[in-house]
BAMINU-575982 format. One record per atom (N, C-alpha, C): x, y, z; atom name; residue in three letters. Coordinates in pm, 1 decimal, always signed. Layout:
REM residues N
<u = X, v = Y, w = Z, name = CA, resn = ALA> .
...
REM end
This chain:
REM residues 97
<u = -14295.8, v = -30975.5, w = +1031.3, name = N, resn = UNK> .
<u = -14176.7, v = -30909.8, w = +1081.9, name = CA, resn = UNK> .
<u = -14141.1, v = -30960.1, w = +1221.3, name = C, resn = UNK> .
<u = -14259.4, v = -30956.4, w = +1311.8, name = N, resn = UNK> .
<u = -14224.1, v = -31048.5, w = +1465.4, name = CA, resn = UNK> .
<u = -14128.4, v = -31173.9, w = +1439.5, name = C, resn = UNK> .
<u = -14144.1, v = -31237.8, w = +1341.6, name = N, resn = UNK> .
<u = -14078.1, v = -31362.7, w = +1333.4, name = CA, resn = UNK> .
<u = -13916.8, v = -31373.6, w = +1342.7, name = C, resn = UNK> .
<u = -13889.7, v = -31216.3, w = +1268.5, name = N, resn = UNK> .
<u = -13701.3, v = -31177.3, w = +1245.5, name = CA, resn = UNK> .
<u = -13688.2, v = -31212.6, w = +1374.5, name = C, resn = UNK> .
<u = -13749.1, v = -31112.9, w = +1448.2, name = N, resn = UNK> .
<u = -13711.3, v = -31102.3, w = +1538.1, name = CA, resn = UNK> .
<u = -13757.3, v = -31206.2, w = +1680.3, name = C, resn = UNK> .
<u = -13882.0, v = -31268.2, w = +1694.8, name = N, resn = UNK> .
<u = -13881.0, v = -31348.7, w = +1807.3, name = CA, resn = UNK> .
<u = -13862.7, v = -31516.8, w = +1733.9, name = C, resn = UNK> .
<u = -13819.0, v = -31514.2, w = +1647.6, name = N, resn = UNK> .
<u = -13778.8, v = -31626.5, w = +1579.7, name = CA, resn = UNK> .
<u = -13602.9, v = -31668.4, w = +1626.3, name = C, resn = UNK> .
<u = -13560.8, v = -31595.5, w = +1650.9, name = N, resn = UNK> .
<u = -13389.7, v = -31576.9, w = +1625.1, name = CA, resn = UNK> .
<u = -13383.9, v = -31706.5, w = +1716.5, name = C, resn = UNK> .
<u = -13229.5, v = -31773.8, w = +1729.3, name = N, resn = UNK> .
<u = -13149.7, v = -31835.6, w = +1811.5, name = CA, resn = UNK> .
<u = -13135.3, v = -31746.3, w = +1907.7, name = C, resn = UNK> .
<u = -13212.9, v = -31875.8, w = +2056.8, name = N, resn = UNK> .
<u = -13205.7, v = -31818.4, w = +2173.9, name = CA, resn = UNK> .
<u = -13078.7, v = -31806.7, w = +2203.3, name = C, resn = UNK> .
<u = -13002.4, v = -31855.1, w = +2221.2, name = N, resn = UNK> .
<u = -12811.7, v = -31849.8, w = +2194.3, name = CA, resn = UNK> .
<u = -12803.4, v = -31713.1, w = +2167.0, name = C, resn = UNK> .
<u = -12861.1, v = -31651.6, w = +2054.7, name = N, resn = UNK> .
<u = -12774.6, v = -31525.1, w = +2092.3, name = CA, resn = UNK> .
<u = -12828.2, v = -31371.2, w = +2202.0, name = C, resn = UNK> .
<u = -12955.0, v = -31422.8, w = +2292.7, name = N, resn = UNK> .
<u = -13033.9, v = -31316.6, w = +2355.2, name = CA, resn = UNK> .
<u = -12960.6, v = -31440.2, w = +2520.6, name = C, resn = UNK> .
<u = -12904.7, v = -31542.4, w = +2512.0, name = N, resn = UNK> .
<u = -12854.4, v = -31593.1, w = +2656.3, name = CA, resn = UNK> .
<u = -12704.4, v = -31505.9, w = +2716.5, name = C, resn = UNK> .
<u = -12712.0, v = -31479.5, w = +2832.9, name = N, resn = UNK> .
<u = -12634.6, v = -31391.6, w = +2906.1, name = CA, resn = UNK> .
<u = -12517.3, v = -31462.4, w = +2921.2, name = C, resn = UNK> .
<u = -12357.9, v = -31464.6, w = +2915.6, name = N, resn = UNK> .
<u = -12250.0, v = -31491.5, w = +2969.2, name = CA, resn = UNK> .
<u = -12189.8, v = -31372.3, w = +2982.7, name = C, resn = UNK> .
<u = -12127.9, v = -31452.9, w = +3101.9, name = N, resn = UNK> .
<u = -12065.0, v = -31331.2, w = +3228.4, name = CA, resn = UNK> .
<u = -11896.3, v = -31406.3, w = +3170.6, name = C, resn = UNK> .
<u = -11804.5, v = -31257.8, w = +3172.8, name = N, resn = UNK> .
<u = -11673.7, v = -31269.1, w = +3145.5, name = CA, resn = UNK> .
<u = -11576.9, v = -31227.6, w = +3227.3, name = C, resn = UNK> .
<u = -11480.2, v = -31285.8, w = +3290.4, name = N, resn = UNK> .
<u = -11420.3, v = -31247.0, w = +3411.4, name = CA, resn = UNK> .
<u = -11290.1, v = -31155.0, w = +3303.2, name = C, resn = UNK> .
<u = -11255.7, v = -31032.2, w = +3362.7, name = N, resn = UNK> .
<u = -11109.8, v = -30962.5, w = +3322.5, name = CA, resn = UNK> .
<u = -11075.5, v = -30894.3, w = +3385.1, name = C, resn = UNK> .
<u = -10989.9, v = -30824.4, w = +3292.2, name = N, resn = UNK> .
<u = -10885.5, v = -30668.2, w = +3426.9, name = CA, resn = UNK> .
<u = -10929.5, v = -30569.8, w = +3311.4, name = C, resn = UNK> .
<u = -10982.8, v = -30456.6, w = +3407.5, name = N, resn = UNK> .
<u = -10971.2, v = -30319.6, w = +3314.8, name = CA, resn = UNK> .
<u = -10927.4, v = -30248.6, w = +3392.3, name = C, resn = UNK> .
<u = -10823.0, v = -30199.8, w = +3318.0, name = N, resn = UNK> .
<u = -10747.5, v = -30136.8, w = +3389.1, name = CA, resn = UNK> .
<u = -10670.8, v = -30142.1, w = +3514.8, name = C, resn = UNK> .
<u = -10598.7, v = -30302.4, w = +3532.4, name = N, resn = UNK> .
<u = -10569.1, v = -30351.5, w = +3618.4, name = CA, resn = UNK> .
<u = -10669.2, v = -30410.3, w = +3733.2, name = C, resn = UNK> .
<u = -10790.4, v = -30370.2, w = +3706.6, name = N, resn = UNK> .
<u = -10915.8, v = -30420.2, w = +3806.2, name = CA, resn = UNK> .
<u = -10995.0, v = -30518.3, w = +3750.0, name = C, resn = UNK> .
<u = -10996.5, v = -30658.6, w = +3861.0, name = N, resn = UNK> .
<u = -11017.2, v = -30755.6, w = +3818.9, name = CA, resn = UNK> .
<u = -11190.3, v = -30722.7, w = +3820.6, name = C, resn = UNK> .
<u = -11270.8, v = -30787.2, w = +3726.0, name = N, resn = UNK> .
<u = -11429.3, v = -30742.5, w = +3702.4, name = CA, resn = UNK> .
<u = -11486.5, v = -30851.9, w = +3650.3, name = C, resn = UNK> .
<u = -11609.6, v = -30842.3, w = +3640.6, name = N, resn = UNK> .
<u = -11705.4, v = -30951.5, w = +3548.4, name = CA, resn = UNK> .
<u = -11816.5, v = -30842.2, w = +3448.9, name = C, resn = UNK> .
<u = -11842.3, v = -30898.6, w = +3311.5, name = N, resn = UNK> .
<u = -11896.6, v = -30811.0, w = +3274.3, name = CA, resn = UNK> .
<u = -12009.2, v = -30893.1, w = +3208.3, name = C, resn = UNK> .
<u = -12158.2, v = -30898.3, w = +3226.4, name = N, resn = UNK> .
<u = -12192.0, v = -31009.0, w = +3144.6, name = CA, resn = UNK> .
<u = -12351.5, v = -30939.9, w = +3052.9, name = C, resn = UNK> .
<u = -12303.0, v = -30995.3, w = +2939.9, name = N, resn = UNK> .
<u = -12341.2, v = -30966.1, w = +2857.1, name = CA, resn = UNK> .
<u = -12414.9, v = -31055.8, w = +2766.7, name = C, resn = UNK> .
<u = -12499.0, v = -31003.6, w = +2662.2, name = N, resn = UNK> .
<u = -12562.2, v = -31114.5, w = +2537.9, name = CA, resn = UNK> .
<u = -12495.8, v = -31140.6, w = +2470.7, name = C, resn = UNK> .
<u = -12495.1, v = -31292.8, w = +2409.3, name = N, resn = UNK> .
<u = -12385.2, v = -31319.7, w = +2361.1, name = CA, resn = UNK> .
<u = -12393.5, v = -31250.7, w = +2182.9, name = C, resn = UNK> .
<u = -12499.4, v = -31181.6, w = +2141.6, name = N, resn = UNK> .
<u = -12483.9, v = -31138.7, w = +2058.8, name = CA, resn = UNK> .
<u = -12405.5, v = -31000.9, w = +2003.1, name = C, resn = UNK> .
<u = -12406.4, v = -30950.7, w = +2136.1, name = N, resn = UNK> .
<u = -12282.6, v = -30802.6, w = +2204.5, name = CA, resn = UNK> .
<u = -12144.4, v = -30889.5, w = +2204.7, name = C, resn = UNK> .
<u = -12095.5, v = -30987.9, w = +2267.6, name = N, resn = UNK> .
<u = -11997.8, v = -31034.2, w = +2324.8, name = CA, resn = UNK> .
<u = -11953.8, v = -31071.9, w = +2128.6, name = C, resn = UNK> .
<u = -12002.5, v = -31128.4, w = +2054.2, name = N, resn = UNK> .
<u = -11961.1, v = -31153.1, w = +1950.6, name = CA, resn = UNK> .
<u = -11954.3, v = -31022.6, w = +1841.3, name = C, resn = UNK> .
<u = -11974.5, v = -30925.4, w = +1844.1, name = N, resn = UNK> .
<u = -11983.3, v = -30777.6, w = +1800.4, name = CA, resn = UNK> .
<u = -11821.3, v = -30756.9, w = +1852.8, name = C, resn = UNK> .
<u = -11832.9, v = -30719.0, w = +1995.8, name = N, resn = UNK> .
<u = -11706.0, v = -30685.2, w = +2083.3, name = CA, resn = UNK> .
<u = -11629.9, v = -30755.1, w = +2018.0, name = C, resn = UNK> .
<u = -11618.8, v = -30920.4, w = +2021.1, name = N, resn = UNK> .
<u = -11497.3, v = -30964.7, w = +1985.8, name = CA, resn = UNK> .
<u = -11416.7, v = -30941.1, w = +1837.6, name = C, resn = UNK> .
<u = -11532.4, v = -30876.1, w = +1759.9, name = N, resn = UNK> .
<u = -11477.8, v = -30863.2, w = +1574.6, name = CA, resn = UNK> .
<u = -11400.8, v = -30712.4, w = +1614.8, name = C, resn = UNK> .
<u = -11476.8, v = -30704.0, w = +1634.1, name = N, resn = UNK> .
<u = -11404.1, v = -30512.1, w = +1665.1, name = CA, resn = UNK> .
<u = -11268.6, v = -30542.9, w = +1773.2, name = C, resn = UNK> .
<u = -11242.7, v = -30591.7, w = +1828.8, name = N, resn = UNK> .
<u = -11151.1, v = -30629.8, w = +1885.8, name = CA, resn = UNK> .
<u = -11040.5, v = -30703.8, w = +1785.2, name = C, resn = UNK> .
<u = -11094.5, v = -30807.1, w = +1704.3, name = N, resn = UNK> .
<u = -10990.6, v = -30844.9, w = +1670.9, name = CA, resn = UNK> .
<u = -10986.8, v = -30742.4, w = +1527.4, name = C, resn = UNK> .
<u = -11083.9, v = -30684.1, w = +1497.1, name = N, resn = UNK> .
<u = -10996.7, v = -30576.5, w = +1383.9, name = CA, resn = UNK> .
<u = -10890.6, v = -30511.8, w = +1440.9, name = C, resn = UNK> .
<u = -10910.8, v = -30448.0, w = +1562.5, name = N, resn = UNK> .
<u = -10830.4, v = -30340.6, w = +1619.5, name = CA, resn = UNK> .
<u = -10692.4, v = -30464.8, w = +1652.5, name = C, resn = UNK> .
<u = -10696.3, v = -30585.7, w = +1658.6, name = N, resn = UNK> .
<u = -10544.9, v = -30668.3, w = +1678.8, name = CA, resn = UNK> .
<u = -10536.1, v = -30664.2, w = +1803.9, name = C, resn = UNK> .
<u = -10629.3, v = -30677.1, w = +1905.2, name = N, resn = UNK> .
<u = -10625.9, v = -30674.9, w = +2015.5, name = CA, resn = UNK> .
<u = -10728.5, v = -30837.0, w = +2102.6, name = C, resn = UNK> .
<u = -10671.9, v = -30873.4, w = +2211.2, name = N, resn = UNK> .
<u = -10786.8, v = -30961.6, w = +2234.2, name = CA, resn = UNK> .
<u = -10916.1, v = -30866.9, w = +2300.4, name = C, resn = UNK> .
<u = -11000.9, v = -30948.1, w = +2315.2, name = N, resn = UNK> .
<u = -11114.4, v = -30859.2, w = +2354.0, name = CA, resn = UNK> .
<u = -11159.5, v = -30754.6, w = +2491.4, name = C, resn = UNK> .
<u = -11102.9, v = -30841.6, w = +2592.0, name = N, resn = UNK> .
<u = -11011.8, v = -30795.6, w = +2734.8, name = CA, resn = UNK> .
<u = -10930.9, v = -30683.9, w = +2710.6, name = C, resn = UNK> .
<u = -10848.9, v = -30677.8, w = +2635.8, name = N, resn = UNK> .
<u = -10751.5, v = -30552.8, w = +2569.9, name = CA, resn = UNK> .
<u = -10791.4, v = -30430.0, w = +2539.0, name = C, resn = UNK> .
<u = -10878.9, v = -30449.4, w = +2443.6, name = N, resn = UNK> .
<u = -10959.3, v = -30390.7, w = +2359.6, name = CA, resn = UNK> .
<u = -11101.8, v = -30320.7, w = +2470.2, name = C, resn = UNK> .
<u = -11155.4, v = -30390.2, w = +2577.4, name = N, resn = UNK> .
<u = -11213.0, v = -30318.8, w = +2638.5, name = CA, resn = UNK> .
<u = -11166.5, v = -30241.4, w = +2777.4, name = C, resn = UNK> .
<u = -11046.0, v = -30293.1, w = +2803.7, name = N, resn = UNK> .
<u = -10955.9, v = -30225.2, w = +2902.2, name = CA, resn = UNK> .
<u = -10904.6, v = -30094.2, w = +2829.1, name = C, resn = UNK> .
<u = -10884.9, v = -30083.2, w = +2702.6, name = N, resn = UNK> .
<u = -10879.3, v = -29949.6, w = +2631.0, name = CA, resn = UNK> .
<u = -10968.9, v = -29897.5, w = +2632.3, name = C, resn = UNK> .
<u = -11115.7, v = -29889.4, w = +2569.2, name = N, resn = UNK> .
<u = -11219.3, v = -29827.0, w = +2603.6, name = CA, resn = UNK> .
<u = -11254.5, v = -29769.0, w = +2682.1, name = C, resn = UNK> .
<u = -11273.1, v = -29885.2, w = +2859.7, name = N, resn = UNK> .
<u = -11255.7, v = -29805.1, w = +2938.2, name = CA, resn = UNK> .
<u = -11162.6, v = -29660.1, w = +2937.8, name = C, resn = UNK> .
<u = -11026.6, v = -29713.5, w = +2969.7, name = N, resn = UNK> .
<u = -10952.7, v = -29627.9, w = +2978.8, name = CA, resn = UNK> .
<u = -10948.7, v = -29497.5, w = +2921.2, name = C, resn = UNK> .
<u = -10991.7, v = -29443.8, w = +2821.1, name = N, resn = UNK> .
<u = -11066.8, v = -29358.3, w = +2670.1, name = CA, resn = UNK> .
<u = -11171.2, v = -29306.8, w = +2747.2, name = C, resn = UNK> .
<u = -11301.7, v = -29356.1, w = +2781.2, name = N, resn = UNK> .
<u = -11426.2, v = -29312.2, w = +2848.2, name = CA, resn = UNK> .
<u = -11344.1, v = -29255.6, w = +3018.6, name = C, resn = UNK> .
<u = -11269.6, v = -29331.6, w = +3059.1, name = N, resn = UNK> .
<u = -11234.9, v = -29257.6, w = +3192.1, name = CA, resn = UNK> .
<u = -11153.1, v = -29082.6, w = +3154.3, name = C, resn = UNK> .
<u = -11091.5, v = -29095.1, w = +3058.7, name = N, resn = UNK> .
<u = -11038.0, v = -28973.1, w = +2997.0, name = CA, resn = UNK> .
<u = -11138.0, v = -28884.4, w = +2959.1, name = C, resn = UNK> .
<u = -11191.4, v = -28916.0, w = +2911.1, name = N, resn = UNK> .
<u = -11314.9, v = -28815.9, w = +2859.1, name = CA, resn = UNK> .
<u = -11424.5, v = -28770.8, w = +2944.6, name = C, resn = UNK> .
<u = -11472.0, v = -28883.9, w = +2983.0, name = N, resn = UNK> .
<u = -11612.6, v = -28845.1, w = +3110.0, name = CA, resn = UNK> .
<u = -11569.7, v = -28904.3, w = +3213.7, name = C, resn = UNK> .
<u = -11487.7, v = -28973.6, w = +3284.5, name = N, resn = UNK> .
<u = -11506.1, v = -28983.5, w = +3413.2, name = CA, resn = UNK> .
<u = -11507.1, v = -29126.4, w = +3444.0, name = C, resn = UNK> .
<u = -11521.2, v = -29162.4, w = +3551.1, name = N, resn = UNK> .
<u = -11591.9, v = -29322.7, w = +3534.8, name = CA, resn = UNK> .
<u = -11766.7, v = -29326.4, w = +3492.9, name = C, resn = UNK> .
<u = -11781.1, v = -29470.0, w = +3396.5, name = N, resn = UNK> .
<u = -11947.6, v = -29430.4, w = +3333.1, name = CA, resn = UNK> .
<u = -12006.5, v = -29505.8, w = +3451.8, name = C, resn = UNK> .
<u = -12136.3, v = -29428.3, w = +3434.2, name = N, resn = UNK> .
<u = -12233.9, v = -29531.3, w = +3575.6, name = CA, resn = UNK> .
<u = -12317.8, v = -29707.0, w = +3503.5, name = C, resn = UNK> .
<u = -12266.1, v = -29701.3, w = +3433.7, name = N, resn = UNK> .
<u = -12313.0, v = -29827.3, w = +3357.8, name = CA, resn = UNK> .
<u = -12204.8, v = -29857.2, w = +3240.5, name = C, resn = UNK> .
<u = -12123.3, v = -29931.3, w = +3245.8, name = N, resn = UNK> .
<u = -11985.8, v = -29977.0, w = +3167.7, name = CA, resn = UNK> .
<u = -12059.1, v = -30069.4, w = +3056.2, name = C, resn = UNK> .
<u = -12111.6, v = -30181.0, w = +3090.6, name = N, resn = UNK> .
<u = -12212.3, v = -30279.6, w = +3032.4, name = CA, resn = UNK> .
<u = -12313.1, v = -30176.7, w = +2946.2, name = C, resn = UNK> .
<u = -12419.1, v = -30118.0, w = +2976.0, name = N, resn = UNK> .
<u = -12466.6, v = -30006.2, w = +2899.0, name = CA, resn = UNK> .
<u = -12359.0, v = -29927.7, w = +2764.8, name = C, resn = UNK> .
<u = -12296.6, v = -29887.4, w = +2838.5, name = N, resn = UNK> .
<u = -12215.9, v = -29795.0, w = +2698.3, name = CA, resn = UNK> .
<u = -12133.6, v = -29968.9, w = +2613.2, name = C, resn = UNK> .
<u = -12098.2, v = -30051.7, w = +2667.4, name = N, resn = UNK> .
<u = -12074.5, v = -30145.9, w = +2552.8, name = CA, resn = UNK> .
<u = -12176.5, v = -30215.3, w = +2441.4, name = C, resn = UNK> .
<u = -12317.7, v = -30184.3, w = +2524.6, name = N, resn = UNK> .
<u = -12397.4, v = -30250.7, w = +2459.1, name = CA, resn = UNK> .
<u = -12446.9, v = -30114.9, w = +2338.5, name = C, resn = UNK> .
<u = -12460.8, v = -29996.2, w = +2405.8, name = N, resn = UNK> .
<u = -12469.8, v = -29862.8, w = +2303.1, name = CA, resn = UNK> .
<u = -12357.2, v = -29882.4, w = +2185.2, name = C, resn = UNK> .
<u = -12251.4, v = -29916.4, w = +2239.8, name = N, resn = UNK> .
<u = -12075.7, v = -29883.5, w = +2131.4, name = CA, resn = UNK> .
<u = -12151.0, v = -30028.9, w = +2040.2, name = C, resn = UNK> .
<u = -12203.8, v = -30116.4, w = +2062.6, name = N, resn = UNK> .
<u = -12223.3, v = -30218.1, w = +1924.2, name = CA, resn = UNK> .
<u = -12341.8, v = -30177.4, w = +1862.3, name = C, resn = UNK> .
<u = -12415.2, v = -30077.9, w = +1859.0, name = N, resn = UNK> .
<u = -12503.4, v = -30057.5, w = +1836.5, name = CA, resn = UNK> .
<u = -12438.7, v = -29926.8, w = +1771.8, name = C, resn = UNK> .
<u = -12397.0, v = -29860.9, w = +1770.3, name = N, resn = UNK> .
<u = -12293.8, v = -29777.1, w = +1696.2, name = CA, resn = UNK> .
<u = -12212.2, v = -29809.5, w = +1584.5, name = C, resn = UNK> .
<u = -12146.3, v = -29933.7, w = +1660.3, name = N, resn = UNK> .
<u = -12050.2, v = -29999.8, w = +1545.1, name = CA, resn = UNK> .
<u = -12133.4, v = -30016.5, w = +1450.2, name = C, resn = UNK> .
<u = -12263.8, v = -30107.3, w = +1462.8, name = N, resn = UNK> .
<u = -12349.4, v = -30181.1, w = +1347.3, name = CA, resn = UNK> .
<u = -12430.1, v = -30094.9, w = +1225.2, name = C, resn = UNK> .
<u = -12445.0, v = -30004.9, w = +1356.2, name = N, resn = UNK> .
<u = -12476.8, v = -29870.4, w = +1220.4, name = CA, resn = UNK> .
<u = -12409.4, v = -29821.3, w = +1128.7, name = C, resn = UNK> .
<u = -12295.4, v = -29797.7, w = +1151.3, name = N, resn = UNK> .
<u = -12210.5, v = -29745.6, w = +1091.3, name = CA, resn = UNK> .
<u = -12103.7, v = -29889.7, w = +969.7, name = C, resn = UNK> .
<u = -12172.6, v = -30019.6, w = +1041.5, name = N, resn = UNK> .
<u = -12117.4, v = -30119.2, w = +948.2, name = CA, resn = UNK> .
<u = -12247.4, v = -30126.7, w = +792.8, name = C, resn = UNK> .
<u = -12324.8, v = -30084.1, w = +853.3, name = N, resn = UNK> .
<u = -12447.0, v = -30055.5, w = +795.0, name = CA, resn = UNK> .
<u = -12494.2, v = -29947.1, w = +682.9, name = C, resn = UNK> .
<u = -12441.2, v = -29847.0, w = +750.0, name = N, resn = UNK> .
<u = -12424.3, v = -29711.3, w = +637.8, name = CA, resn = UNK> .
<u = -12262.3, v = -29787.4, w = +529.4, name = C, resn = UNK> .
<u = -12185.9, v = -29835.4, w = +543.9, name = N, resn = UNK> .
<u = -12069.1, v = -29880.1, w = +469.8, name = CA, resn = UNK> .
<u = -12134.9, v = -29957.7, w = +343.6, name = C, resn = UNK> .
<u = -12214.1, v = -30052.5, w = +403.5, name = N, resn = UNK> .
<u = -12291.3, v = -30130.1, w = +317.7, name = CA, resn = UNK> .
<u = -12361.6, v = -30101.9, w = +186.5, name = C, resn = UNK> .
<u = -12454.1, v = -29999.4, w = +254.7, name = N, resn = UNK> .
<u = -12529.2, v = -29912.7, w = +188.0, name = CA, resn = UNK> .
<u = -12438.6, v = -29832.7, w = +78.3, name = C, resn = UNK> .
<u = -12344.7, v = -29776.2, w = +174.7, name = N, resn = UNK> .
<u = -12284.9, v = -29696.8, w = +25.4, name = CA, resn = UNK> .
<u = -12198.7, v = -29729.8, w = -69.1, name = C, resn = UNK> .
<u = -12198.7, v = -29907.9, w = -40.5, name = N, resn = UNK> .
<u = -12125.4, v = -29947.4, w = -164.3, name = CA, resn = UNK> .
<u = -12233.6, v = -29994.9, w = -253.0, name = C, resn = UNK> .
<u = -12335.6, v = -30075.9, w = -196.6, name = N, resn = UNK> .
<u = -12430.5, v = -30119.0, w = -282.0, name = CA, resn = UNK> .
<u = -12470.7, v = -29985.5, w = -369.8, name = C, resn = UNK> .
<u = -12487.1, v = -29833.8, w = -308.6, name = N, resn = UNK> .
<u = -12533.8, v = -29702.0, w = -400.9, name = CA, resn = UNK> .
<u = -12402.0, v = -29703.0, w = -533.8, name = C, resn = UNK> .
<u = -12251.4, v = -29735.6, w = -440.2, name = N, resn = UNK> .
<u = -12163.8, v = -29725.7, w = -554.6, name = CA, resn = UNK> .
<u = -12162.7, v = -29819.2, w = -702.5, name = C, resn = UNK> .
<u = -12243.1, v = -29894.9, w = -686.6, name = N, resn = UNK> .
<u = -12247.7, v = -30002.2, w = -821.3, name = CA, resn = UNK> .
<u = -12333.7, v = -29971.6, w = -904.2, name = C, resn = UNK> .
REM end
């Protein structure tokens, strides 16, 4: 089982940093590129570029709680959310056959 996992392409555990505006505030946010490629599908489901798409988020989390003390944290939690839930989908079609 170690192998799934310390086997993988280092490519996707290497960090890039992404310059944008959220919410009109210019930022860097840097992340694994295996998050950054999560973000970008969910982004382009939603028809948004990915910058877009997390300048909304923000904006959503500032409505609700406030500003978060870790922005990077809750993006890396929200793909870890998404995947579950891409996960339970899976599951309940494979139960549907």
């Amino acid at each position: 089982m170690c192998r799934i996992f310390a086997g993988q392409d280092p490519e996707r555990y290497e960090l890039t940093t992404r310059r944008l505006r959220l919410n009109g505030q210019s930022t860097s946010i840097r992340l694994e590129n295996a998050f950054w490629s999560i973000l970008d599908g969910i982004a382009a489901a939603e028809r948004l570029t990915t910058a877009a798409f997390l300048s909304k988020l923000h904006g959503e989390v500032l409505e609700l709680r406030g500003e978060p003390p870790n922005f990077t944290s809750l993006l890396r939690c929200a793909c870890l959310l998404h995947e579950a839930g891409a996960a339970a989908e899976r599951e309940a079609l494979i139960a549907a056959e």
